[in-house]
C-alpha positions in Angstrom: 80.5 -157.0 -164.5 80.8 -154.3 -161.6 80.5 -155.0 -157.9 77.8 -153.2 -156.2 78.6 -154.0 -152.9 76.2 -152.1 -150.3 76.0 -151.8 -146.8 73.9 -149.9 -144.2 75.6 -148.3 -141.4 75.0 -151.5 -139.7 75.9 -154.4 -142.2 79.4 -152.0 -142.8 80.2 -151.8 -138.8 79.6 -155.8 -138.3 81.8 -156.5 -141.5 84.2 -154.0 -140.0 84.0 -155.8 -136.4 85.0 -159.5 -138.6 87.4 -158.1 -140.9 89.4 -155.8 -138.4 90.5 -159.5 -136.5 92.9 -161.9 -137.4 91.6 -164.1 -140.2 91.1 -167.2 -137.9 88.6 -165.3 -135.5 85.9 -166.5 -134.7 83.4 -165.1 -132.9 81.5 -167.5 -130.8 77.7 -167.9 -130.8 77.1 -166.3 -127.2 79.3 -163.3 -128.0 76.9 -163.1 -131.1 73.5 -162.6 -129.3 75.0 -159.4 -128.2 75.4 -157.7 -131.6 71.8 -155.9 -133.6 70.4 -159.7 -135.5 69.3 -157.3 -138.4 73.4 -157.0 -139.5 74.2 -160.5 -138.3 71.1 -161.9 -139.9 72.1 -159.8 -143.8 75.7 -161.2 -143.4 74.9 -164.8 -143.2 72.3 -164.5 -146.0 75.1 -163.1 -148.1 77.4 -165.7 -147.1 80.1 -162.6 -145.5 79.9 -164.5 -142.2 79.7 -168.6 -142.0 78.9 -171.0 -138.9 81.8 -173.0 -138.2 80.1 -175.8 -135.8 83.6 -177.6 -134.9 84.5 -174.0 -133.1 80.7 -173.2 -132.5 81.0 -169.8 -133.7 80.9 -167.8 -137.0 83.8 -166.7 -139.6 84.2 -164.6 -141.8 84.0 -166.0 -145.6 85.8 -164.8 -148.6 83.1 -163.5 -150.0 82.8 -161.2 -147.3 86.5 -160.1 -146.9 86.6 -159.4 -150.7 83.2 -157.4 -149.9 85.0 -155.5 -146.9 87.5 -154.4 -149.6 85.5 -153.5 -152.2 83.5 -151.3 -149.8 86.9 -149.4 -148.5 88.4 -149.2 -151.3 85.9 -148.2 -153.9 87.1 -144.9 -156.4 84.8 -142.0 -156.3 87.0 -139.3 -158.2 86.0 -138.1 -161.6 87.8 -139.0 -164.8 87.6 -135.2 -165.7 87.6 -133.1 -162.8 87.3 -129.9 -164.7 83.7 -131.0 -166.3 80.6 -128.9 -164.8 79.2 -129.9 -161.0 76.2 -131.9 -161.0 72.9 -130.0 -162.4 71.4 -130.1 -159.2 74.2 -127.6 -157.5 72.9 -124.1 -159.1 76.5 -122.4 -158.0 74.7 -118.7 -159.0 72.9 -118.9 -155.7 76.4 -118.7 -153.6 77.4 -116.2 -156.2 79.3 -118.4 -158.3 79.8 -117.7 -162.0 78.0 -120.0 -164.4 80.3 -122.0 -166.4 79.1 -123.0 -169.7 79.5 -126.8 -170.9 82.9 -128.0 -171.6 82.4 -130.5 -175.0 84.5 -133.3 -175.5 86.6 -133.2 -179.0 85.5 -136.3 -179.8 81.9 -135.7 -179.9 80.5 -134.2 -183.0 
């Protein structure tokens, strides 16, 4: 199964606020109001955040940690750099020359 951890510029920047502290941090429920209730709100229902009432503020879980590191450290180069761009980049309009398909051996 793949993780498809997402975030909006928001949810990303309050998971960044939790997970660039110590792991005991908590941030305490009047230090809360002040941050956009949209990103709080999508990190409790994901269960990245997590009211702890004996400190009377909110953790983060590790579910949301792991989620924090999935984010940064998700892989976005190509097993085969040398196939064609995408077919949405026409290269001949920058003056590019057109490549023709590269075919792997294996298919037939």
């Amino acid at each position: 199964m793949t993780d498809t951890t997402r975030l909006s510029n928001r949810q990303y920047t309050m998971l960044l606020m939790f997970a660039s502290e110590p792991k005991d941090f908590i941030l305490k429920l009047e230090a809360a109001r002040g941050f956009d209730q949209r990103a709080f709100r999508s990190m409790l229902i994901r269960e990245y955040v997590a009211y702890q009432p004996s400190a009377k503020g909110f953790r983060l879980t590790a579910l949301g940690r792991n989620a924090f590191h999935t984010f940064e450290s998700t892989d976005i180069t190509r097993k085969d750099p040398s196939l064609p761009l995408t077919k949405y980049f026409d290269g001949t309009l920058y003056g590019l020359a057109a490549r023709g398909i590269k075919r792997r051996r294996d298919a037939a």
